[in-house]
Structures are given as structure tokens and as C-alpha cells.
N, C-alpha and C positions, 0 to 999 in steps of 0.2 A: 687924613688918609682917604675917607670916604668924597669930600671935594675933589682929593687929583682924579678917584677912581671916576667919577662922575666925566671930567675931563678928559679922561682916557674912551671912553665909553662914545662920547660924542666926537671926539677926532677918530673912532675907528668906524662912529657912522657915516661920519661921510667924508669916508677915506676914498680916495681918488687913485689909488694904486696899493700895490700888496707891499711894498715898503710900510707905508704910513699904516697899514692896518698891522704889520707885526710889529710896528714898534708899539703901536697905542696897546698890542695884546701881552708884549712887556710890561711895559707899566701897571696894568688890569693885575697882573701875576704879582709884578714886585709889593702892589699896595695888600692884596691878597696874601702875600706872607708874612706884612707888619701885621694885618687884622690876626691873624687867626693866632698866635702865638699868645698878642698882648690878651685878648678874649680869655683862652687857658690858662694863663698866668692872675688873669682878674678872677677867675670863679674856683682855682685853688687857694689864693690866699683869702677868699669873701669865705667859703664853706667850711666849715667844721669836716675833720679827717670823715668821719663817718658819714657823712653824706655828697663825701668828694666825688665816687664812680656816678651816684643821678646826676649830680652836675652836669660831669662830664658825658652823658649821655645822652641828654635834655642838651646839650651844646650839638653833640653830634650830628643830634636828629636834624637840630635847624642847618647847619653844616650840608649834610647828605639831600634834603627834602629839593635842594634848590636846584642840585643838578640833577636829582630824580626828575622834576617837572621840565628843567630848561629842554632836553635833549626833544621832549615832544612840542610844548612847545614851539622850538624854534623851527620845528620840521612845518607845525601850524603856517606860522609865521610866512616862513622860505615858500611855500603853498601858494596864503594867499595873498602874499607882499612881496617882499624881497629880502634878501639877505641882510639889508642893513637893519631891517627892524628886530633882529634879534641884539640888539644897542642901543638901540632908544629903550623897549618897553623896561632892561635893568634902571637906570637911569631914575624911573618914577620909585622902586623898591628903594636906592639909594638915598633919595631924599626923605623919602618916610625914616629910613635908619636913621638917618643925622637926626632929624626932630626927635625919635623914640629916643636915640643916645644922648641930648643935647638935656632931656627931661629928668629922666632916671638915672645915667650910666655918675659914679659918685668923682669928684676934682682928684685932682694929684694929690697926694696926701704927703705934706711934709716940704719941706725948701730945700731938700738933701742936693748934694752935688752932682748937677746934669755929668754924664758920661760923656767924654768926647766921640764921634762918630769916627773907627776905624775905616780910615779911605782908602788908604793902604790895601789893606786886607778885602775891602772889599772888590779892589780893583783885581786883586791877584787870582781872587773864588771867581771872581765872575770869569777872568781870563781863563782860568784853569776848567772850568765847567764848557762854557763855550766852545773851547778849542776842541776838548774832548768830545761832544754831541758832535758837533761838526765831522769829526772825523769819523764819529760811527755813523750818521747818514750820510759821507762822501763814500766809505770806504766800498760799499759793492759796485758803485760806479764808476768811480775813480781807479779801482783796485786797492788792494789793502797795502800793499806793497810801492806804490805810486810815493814820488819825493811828496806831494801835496798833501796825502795824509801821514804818512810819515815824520813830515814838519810839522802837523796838527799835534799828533799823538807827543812830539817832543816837547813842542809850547804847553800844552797841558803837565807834562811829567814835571818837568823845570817850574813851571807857575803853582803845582799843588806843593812840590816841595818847598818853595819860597814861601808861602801861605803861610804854611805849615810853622817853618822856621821863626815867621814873624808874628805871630798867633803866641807863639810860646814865649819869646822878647817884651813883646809891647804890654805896655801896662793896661791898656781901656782895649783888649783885643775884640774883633768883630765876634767871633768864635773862641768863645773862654774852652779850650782843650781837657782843662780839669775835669769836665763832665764826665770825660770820657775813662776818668782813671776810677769810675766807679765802675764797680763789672756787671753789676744790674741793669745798670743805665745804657751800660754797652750794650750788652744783650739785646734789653728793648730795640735800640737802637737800629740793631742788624734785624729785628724782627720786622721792624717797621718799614724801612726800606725792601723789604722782598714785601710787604705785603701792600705797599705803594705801587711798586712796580707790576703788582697780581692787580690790583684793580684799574689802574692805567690803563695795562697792558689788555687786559680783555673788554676795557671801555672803548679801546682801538681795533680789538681783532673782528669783534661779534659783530657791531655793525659794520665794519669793512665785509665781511663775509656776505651777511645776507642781501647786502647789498651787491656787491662785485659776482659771487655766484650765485645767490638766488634770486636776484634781479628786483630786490626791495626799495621800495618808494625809501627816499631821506623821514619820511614821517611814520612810515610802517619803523625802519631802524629806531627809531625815539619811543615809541609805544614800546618796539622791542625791551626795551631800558627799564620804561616806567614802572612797571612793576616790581621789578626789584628792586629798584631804586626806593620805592616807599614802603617796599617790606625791608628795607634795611634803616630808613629812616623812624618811621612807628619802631621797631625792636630794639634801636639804639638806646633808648633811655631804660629800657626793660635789663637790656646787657647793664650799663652804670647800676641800677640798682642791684643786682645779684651780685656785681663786682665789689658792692662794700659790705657782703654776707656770707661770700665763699669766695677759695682761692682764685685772685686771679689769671694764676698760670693754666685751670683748668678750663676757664675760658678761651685765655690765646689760644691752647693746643686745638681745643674743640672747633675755635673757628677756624686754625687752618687745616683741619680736618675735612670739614667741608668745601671749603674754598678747593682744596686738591680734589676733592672728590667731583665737585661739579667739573673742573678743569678737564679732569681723565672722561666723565661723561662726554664734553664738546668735544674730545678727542676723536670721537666715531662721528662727527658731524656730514655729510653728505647733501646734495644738492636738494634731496626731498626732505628730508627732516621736518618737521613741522615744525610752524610759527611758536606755536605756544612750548612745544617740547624746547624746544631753544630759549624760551623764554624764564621757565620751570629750572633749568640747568642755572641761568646767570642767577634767580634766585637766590638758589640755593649758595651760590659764591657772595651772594651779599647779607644773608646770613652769618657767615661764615665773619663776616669783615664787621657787621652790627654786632659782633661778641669781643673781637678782637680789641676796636679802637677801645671803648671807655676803660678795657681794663687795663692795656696797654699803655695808655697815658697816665693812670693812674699810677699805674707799676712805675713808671720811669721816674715822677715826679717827686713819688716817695722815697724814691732813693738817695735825693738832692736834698743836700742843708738851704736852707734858707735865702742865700746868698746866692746861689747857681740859680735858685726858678725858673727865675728869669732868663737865663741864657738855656735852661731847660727846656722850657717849654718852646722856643723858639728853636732849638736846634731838633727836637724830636717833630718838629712840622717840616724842617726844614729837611732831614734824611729821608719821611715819607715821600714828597716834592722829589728830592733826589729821586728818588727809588722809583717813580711813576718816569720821569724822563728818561732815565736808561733806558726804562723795563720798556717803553714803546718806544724806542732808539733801537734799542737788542734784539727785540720780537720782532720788530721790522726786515732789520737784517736776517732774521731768522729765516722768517715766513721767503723773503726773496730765493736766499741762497737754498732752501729744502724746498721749494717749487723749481728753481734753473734746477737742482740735481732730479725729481721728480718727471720731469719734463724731458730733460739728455735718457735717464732710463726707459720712460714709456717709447719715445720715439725710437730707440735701438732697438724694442723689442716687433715694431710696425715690420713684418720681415713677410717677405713672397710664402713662409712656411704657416702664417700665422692665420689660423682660417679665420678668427674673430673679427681679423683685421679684413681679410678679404669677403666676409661675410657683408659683414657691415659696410666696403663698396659698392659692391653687388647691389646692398637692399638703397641706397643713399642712388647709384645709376639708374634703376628702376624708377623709383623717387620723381629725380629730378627728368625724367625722357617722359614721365606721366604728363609731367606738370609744364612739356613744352618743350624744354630745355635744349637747343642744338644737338648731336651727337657729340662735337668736337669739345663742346663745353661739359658734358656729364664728367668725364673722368676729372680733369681741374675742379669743378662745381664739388664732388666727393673728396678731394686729398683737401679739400681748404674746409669745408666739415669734419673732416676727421682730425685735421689739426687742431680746429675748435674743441674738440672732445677731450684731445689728445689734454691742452693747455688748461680747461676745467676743471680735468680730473686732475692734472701734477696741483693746481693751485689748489684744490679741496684738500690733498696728501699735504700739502704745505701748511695747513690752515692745522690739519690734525697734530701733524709735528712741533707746533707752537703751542697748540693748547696741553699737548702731552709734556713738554719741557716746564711748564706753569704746574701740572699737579705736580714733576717731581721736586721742585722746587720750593713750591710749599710744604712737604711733606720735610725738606729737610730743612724747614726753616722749625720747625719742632727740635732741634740741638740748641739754637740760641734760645728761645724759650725754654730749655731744661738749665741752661747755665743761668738764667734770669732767675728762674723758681730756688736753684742751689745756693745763689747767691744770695736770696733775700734769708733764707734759712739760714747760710752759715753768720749773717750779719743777726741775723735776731738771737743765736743762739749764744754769739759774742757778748749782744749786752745784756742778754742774763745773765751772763757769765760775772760780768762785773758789776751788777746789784747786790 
């Protein structure tokens, strides 16, 4: 895996077009969701239950530390290189991994019978995933309502139900569904996916913002990150170790306690905000997510017989994954259509009654008759300012409206973590029952 990834890394450096670099940034992904599964799957079955959550948090941390650094980093980089070099410099970490894995990491254990690869299935997930993304980033352009997406959203409805259908038939399926007939696992499950889509989603909003309206260097954005990024990485193994001493469920909640809390914070975001007060908010959202993952994984894992791990541990990376491509699919759409609405209101309110509005011509004509400016050109010079102002402030209200739809969503992602905690209770309670 770590070879294709290598492979993919160097065809996306010297990609010659934005084809070749999204395919080679598939690949990077697809190899990225074999690793991180088999990884979880190896250090639940190497660890003893009791020291499964440091594991799993001590994995985290290495997990988390790498996109804490890349984001600055690459801004480094883009600086004083060019954009390909954020391709090469992975490329050397990769080869260190193969030797570090090649040394330590222990052989397959056993001659048991290879699983056939469901191709099937995996043609119908991919179809049905794609169609669907596709159709949430055509549909504001396109319109929602357009035959183009229309036929997207059909091809995805038709390909998850076929998925679905052939998931449940086939004997070696891509997606063993049984997982999901545990209600714990379920739970996790739905937790994970909103809380994939929470860190996605504000890995895409915060530096689009500081960047688009407060006019931030791509490397001031990456600094933006850093910090939380390695306060969520250092507290990761700290969260796994409290996770196998107290209840998990009072972790999940706590951390998305904070995660909404930070969200409803960036809710008041405006174009002065400080650097670092912005910075202090994403924090505290990756706080929030350094409590959540180890116990979360924990939680899930332990719900599954022996037999499932495996397809456990791969499917609970696999719904977070999901849940981060919606959530910055969804947020996108969001942020568009509450800026165009943001924007149709500010501008109906620009009215001959409206002194703020005429005010602020007035001081924009002075302005610009100072500063030289024709007479014929002041009043145009001032309506094309004022539409600057006008498009600022709806995309800032835009910006607020996305991060406020993220607290209330995490807020209610605290119902599937109450069915997760009820679940494990009424299952522990069962097998006492029958000791």
C-alpha cells in the first residue's frame, strides 16, 4: 500500500493537468483507507482490553500530528517552492515507513483463507458515493431541480440500493452489514460520521474564511490550524488512556460538547476577529475531537465478536471518511446558498430611505473626488464599493450560518451517543443476567 502510495505521490508531482492530479489524489485516499483500518484492526487484536483506549490514542496522535504540520508546512513550501513540493517532501516519510514497517510491524499470522475481493460491491459504493457528491456540488450551479442532477441523485438512489441488496447476498461482501445489526456499533457509527463531517467541515470553512475575507496569506491559514492541530494530537493519547478508566460515553459527549461550543463561538466570526481568537476557537474543536476519537473507536470495536473486527474497524474509518465528504459537500452548499440569500436581502434593503446607505456614498464620493477621481466616475467609483461591502458582509453572515448549523449538529449528535451508552448497559446487564 505504502509503494502505490509513493506512486501516487510522484504522478501527482508532476501532474501536468488537474485530471492527473485528482486521480493520483484518489489513489493517496483509496491507499489511506486500507492503512488506517488494517493499523486499528492490528493494535486491537496485539493489546490487552485494558490498554486498548492508549493504543488507540498513541495511534491517533500519529494519525492527527501529520495533518497538524502538513497545512503549514505546505503553505512553507507553496512560499518558497511551488505547489508540487507539497508531493515530494511526503514521498521521503513514506519510505522511512516501509523500512520502520518492513523491521518491526509482525508477518500474517496463519495460512487461513484469503477473502475474495468484492468487485461488485465495490463498483456499486463507489458508483453510488460519486453520483451522489457530484450531485451535491452541481446542484447550486446546475440547479437542484436540472434533469443533470436529478439523474445523479437517481444513479446514486438505484446504485446504494443495489449495494445494499448485494452486500446482503454475497458471501465475501465488501461491507459485512451485520455490523450494523449491533445497536452500539450503530450508534458509534452515526456519531462518527457527524463528527467526520464537524472536523472536515471546519478544516474547509476556517481557512476559506480567513483567507477569502480577511485576506490571509495560504501560510498564515496553516499556522491558523497548527495549533490545534497539535493540541489535539499531544491530548490524543491522554483521551485513550482515561478511555480505558472511565466511561467512554462521558468522553464522546464532552467532546462534542466542546466541538459545538467552539462552532457557535466561530458563529460571531466577523472580518476583524483576531488571528489568534480564531485560532483559540478551532482549539478548542479539536479538543473536543482528541476525546471523542480513542473512545469512540474503542466503543465501537468492543461491541463486535471477533469475527467482524475486521470489517469493523474498516467500516467505522470508513463512515468518518464519509461523514467529512458530505459535511464539506453540505457546508459548501450551505455557505453558497445563505450568502446568495444574505446578499438578495442586504441589497433590497440599499433603498434612497436608507441614510447608512446614503451616508456611506456621500463619505466613499468625498473619498474618491480627494483622491483625483473624475466627477462622472465618483458616483460608479462608490456603488461598486458598496457592493464590495454589500458581498463581504452577506459572505461573513454566510460563514456564521455554516458554523452555527455545525454547533447544532453536534449538539444533537449527543442522542446517538445516549443510544450507544444505553446499549452497552442493556448488553452488560444481559450477560449478567445469564452468569
Amino acid at each position: 500500500s505504502l509503494a502505490v502510495f509513493i506512486g501516487a505521490l510522484l504522478l501527482a508531482g508532476f501532474a501536468t493537468n488537474e485530471n492527473v492530479l485528482i486521480f493520483s489524489r484518489i489513489v493517496q485516499g483509496a491507499v489511506a483507507g486500507i492503512l488506517q483500518p488494517l493499523a486499528m484492526y492490528t493494535l486491537f487484536r496485539v493489546f490487552p482490553p485494558e490498554q486498548r483506549g492508549a493504543a488507540m490514542g498513541f495511534f491517533g496522535m500519529s494519525v492527527i500530528l501529520g495533518p497538524a504540520i502538513g497545512p503549514t508546512l505546505g503553505g512553507v513550501l507553496i512560499d518558497l517552492f511551488n505547489w508540487r513540493f507539497i508531493f515530494f517532501v511526503p514521498m521521503v516519510v513514506s519510505v522511512l515507513a516501509i523500512l520502520i514497517g518492513s523491521l518491526f510491524l509482525p508477518g500474517r499470522e496463519g495460512s487461513g483463507e484469503r477473502v475474495r475481493f468484492d468487485g461488485t460491491g465495490f463498483v456499486l459504493l463507489s458508483v453510488a458515493i460519486a453520483t451522489m457528491l457530484t450531485a451535491l456540488s452541481n446542484g447550486q450551479r446546475e440547479g437542484w431541480s436540472s434533469d443533470y442532477v436529478l439523474a445523479l441523485f437517481g444513479v446514486a438512489t438505484v446504485s446504494s440500493g443495489a449495494f445494499i441488496a448485494w452486500s446482503l447476498r454475497t458471501a465475501a461482501p465488501l461491507v459485512d452489514l451485520r455490523v450494523f445489526a449491533n445497536r452500539r456499533f450503530a450508534a458509534a457509527s452515526a456519531v462518527a460520521v457527524i463528527y467526520g463531517a464537524g472536523i472536515f467541515g471546519s478544516t474547509y470553512l476556517v481557512p476559506l474564511f480567513v483567507q477569502t475575507v480577511q485576506h490571509a496569506t495560504p501560510l498564515a491559514a496553516g499556522l491558523l490550524l497548527m495549533p490545534a492541530g497539535l493540541a489535539m494530537g499531544l491530548l490524543m493519547p491522554v483521551a485513550g488512556y482515561m478511555s480505558d478508566r472511565i466511561s467512554p460515553t462521558v468522553l464522546i459527549v464532552s467532546g462534542l460538547l466542546f466541538f459545538a461550543v467552539s462552532a457557535y463561538w466561530l458563529a460571531s466570526v466577523d472580518t476583524n476577529m483576531p488571528f489568534w481568537t480564531i485560532a483559540f476557537a478551532v482549539v478548542l474543536s479539536r479538543i473536543g475531537i482528541s476525546l471523542i476519537k480513542p473512545a469512540l473507536n474503542v466503543t465501537a470495536l468492543r461491541a463486535l465478536t471477533p469475527d467482524l473486527l475486521s470489517q469493523g474497524a474498516g467500516m467505522i474509518n470508513f463512515v468518518r471518511q464519509l461523514g467529512g465528504a458530505f459535511g464539506v459537500n453540505m457546508l459548501s452548499v450551505l455557505l453558497d446558498r445563505r450568502t446568495f440569500f444574505h446578499s438578495d436581502t442586504l441589497t433590497a434593503m440599499q433603498t434612497a430611505a436608507n441614510s447608512t446607505t446614503l451616508e456611506l456614498l456621500r463619505t466613499m464620493e468625498a473619498l474618491l473626488a480627494r483622491a483625483g477621481v473624475p466627477d462622472d466616475l465618483q458616483g460608479p467609483g462608490a456603488l461598486h464599493f458598496l457592493g464590495k461591502v454589500i458581498h463581504a458582509q452577506a459572505y461573513t453572515m454566510g460563514f456564521r450560518d455554516s458554523f452555527l448549523v455545525v454547533a447544532v449538529v453536534y449538539v444533537l449528535a449527543i442522542v446517538p451517543a445516549w443510544i450507544m451508552a444505553r446499549a452497552g448497559t442493556t448488553r452488560t446487564a444481559a450477560a449478567s443476567g445469564h452468569r
